[in-house]
C-alpha positions in Angstrom: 77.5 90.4 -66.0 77.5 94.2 -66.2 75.8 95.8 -69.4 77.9 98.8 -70.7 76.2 101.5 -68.6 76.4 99.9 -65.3 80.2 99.3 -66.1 81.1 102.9 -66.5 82.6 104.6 -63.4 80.1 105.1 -60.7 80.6 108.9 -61.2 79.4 108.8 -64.6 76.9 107.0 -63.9 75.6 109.4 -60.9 75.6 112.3 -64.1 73.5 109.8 -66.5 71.1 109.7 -63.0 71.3 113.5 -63.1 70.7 113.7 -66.7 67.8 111.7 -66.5 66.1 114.1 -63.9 66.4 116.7 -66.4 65.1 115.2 -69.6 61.9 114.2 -67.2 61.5 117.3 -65.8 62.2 118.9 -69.4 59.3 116.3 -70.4 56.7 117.1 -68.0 57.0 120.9 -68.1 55.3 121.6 -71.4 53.0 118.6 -70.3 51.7 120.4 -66.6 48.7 121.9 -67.6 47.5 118.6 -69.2 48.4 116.0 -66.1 47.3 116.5 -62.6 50.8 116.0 -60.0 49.8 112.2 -59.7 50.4 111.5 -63.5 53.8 113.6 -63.0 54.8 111.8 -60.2 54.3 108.8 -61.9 56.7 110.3 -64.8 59.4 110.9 -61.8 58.9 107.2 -60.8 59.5 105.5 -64.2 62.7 107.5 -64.4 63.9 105.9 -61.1 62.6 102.7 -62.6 65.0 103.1 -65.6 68.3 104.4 -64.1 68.0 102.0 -61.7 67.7 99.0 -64.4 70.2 101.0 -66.5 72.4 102.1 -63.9 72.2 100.2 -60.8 71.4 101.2 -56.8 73.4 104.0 -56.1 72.2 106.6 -59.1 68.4 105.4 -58.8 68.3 106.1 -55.0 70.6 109.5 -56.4 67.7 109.7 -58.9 64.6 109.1 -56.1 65.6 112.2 -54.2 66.5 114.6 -56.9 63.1 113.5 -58.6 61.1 114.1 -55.2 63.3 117.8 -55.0 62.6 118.6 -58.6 58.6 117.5 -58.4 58.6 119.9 -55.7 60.4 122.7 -57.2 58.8 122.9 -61.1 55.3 121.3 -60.3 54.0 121.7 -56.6 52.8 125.1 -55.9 54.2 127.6 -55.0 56.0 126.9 -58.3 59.6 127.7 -58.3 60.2 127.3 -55.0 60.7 124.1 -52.5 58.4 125.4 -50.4 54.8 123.6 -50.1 51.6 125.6 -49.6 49.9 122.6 -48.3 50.7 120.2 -45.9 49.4 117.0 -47.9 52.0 117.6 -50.4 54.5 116.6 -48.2 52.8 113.3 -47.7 53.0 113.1 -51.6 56.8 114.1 -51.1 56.9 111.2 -48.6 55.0 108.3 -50.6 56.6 109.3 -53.5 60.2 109.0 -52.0 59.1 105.9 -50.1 57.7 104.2 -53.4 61.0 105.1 -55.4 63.6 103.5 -52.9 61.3 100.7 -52.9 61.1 100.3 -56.9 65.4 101.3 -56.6 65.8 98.4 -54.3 63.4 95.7 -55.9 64.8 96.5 -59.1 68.3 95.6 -57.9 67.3 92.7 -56.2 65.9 91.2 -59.7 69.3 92.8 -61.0 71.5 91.0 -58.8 69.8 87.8 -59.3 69.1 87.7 -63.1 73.2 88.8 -62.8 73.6 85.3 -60.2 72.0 83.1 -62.6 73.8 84.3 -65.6 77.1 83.7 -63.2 76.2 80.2 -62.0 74.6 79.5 -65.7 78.5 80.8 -67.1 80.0 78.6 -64.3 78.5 76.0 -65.7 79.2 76.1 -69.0 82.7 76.1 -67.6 82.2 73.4 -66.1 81.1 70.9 -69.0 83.3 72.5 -70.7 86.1 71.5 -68.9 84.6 68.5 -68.1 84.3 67.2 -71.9 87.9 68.5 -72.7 89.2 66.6 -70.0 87.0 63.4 -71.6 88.1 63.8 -74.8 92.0 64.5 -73.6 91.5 61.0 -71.3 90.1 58.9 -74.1 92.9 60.8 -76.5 95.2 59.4 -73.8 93.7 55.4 -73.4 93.4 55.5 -77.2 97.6 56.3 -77.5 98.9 54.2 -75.3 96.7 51.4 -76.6 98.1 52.3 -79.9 101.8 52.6 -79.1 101.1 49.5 -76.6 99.9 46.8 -80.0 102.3 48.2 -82.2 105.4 47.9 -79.7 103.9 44.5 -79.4 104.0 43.4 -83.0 107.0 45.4 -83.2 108.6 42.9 -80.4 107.0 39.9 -82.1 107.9 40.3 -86.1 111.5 41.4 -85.3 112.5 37.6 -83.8 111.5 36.2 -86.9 113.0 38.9 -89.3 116.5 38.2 -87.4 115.9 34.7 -88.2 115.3 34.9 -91.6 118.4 37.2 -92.0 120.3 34.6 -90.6 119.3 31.9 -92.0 119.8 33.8 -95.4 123.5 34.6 -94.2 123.9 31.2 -93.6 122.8 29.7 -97.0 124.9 32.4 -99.1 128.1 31.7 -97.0 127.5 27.6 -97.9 130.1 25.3 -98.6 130.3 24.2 -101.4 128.6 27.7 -103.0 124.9 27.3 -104.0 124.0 27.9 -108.0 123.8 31.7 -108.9 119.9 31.3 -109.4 120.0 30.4 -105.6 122.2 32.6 -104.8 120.5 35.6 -106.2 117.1 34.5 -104.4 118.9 34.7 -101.0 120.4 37.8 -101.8 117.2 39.1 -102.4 115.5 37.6 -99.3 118.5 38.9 -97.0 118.1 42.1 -98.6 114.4 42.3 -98.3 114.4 41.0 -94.5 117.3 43.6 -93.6 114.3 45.9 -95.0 111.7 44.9 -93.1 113.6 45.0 -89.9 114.7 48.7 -90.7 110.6 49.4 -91.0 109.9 47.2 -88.0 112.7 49.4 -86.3 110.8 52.7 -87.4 107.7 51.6 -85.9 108.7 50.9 -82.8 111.0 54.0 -82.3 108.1 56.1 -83.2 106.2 54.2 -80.9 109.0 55.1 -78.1 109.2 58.5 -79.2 105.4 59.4 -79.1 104.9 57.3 -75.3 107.6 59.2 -74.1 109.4 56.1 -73.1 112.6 56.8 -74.9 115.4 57.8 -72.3 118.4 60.2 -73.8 121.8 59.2 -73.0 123.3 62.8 -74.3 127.1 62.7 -74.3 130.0 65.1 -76.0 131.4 63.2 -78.8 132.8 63.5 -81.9 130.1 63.3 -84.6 132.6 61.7 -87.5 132.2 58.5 -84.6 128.5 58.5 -85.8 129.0 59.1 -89.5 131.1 56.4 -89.6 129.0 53.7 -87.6 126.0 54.6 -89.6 127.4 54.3 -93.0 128.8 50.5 -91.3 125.0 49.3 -90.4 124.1 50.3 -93.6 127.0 48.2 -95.4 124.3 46.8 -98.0 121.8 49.4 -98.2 124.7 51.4 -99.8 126.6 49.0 -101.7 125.5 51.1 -104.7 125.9 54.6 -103.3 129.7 55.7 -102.0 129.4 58.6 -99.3 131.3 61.3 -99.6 131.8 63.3 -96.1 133.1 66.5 -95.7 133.3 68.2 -92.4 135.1 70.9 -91.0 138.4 70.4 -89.6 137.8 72.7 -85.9 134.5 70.8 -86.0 134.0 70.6 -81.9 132.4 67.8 -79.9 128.5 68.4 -80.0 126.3 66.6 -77.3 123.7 64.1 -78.3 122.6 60.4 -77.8 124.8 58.3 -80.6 122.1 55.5 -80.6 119.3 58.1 -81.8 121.8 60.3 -83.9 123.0 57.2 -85.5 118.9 56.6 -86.3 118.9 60.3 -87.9 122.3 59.8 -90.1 120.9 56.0 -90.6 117.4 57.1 -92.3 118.7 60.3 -93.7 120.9 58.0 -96.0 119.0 55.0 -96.7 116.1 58.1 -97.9 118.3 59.6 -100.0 120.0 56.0 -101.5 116.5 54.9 -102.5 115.7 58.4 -104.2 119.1 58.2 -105.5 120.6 56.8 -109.2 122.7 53.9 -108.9 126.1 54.4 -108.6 125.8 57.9 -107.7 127.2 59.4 -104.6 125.5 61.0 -101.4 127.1 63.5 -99.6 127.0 64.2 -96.0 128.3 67.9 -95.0 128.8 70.1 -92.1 129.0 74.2 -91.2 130.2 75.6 -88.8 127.4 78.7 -87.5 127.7 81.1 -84.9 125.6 78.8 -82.2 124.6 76.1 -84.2 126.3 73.1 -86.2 124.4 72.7 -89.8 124.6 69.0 -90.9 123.1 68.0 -94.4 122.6 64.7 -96.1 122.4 65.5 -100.0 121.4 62.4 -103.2 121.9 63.7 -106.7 118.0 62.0 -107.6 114.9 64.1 -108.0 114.4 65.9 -105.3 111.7 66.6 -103.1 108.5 67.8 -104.5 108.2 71.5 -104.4 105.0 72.0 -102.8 105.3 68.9 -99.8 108.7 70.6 -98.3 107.1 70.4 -95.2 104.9 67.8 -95.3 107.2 64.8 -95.8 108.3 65.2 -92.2 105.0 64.3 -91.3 104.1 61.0 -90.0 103.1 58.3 -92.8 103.8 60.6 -95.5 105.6 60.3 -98.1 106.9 62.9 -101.1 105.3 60.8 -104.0 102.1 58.7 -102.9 102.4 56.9 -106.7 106.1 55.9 -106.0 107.5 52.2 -106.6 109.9 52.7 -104.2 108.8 50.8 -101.0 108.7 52.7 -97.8 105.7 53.7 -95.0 106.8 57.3 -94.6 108.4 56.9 -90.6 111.9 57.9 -91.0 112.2 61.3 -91.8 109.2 61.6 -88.9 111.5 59.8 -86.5 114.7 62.2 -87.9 112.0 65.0 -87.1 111.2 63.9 -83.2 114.8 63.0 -82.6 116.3 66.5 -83.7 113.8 68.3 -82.0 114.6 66.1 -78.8 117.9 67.6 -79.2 116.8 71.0 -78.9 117.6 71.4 -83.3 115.6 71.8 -86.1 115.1 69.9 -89.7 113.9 70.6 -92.9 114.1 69.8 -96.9 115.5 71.4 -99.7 116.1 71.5 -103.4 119.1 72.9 -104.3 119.4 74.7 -107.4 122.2 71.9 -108.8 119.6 69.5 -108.8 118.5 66.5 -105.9 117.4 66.9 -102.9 118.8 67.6 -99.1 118.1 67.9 -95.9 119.8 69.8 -93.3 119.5 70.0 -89.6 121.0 71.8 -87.0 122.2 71.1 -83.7 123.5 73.7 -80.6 127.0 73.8 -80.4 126.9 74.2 -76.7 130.2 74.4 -74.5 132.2 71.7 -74.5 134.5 70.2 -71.9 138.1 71.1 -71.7 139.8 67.8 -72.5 143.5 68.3 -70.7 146.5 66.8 -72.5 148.0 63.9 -70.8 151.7 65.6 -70.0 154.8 63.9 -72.2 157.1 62.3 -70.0 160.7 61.0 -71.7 161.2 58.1 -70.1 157.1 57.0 -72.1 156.1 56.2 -68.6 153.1 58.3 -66.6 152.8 59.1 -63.5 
């Protein structure tokens, strides 16, 4: 690692060298008649000490022989001149040059090393680093699968029985001759609360699908009134209560998705909005036409969404009102969430200002395939 000096331009750091002459040399001048040439020198040589902490190799061997020139010039007599009156002083010139490259190139040395371990010391850092982030992303992993791998499990396992019971329920209310209307009204209510479980039991192990990855997209150009339709079929009893109401636009054009998951979007959206919803009081499914996109909303007349979890109830295991008697584990709108999103669209919640809630989502309109006319022959036959 460089400290800010050494990582300025090596030109700017050969003037700092220069600089640093000076100052000395500014230093020692008012100083001469009070130190004998050996302190001086010494002055020279803590300089070249410095710059080359400060400023690496290059400016302190710069620094060594500009000191050596400017000793020679300000301090060794003749003063003001680089000429020597004595031939010992040029053996001080040469020691002192001597000891300066040496304390340049030592310097460096303990430099380049402190800067090695810092490296390797950075390096590894890194290392763990990367090391416990893989760890943690492996036991993230082990943990998941285990996860989605028991609840696909149970999912498996309390679905056989939940068809049973439905069955069986079927069975006893279709009788002959027809059981009391006490008896009656308990299987209605074991049918209907069996048909529930198996809606949650099919939540949980979509999600499960959805978050392993394992869920395969069979994307096709259809019409989406087909999936309207076999939605509001499955959910025959759910809605019993709540007519739908579906507008859509009459140029609507085929949109590509996978009709088993859309029919999972259109299948949650409206069982959420019938148990939000007043009896008797109709849902609304409508569509809009935008420039790249198709906007699709499922609208109840009930309370709404509360203001301030807009965003959160598409969140897995949440749910608008925690205190709410209405049963429910918070999955569907989460599934609604993945599926759209698989389906390169987006979702969200609304209130509108006429009161209940909605949720829209939009799909890409894409291009479409051509669909060619089968030509009209007289006769009714084709060729």
């Amino acid at each position: 690692m460089k400290n800010g000096l050494e990582a300025r331009p090596l030109w700017q750091r050969h003037l700092l060298a220069l600089l640093a002459v000076g100052i000395t040399t500014l230093l020692a001048v008012p100083l001469h008649n009070h130190l004998d040439l050996a302190n001086t020198a010494m002055l020279f040589l803590l300089t070249v000490a410095l710059v080359a902490v400060k400023l690496g190799r290059r400016p302190a061997i710069l620094t060594a022989f500009c000191s050596v020139i400017a000793f020679d010039f300000f301090f060794v007599p003749p003063h003001w001149s680089l000429s020597v009156a004595h031939a010992q002083y040029l053996v001080t010139f040469a020691v002192m040059l001597v000891v300066a490259l040496i304390i340049t190139h030592l310097t460096a040395g303990l430099r380049q090393q402190a800067t090695d371990a810092n490296t390797r010391e950075q390096q590894a850092l890194s290392l763990y680093e990367l090391e416990k982030v893989a760890h943690e992303a492996r036991m993230q992993m082990l943990s998941e699968r285990l996860r989605n791998t028991i609840l696909s499990a149970l999912s498996h396992d309390i679905r056989t029985p939940l068809t049973s019971l439905y069955g069986l329920a079927e069975s006893l209310k279709l009788s002959k001759p027809p059981l009391p209307p006490d008896t009656q009204e308990t299987i209605t209510a074991i049918r209907d609360q069996a048909l529930h479980l198996n809606s949650m039991v099919s939540n949980l192990l979509e999600m499960a699908r959805l978050q392993a990855g394992g869920m395969k997209f069979r994307k096709e150009w259809q019409p989406l009134e087909e999936v309207i339709g076999a939605s509001t079929k499955l959910l025959k009893v759910a809605l019993r209560h709540h007519p739908v109401k579906v507008s859509l636009p009459a140029d609507l054009p085929l949109l590509e998705f996978d009709a088993i998951l859309m029919e999972r979007v259109f299948c949650n959206l409206l069982e959420n909005a019938a148990k939000y919803s007043p009896a008797d009081s109709t849902l609304h499914i409508t569509a809009k036409l935008l420039p790249t996109q198709v906007e699709i909303c499922v609208c109840n007349p009930g309370e709404g969404f509360p203001a301030d979890k807009l965003n959160q109830v598409f969140e897995l295991f949440e749910r608008g009102n925690h205190e709410s008697t209405i049963p429910g584990v918070g999955l569907g709108l989460s599934i609604c969430r993945a599926i759209i999103e698989a389906h390169d669209g987006d979702i969200a919640a609304s209130n509108p200002a006429q009161g209940g809630g909605c949720i829209c989502f939009h799909l890409p309109l894409g291009t479409p395939p051509i669909i060619e006319p089968e030509p009209f022959h007289p006769t009714g036959n084709t060729p």
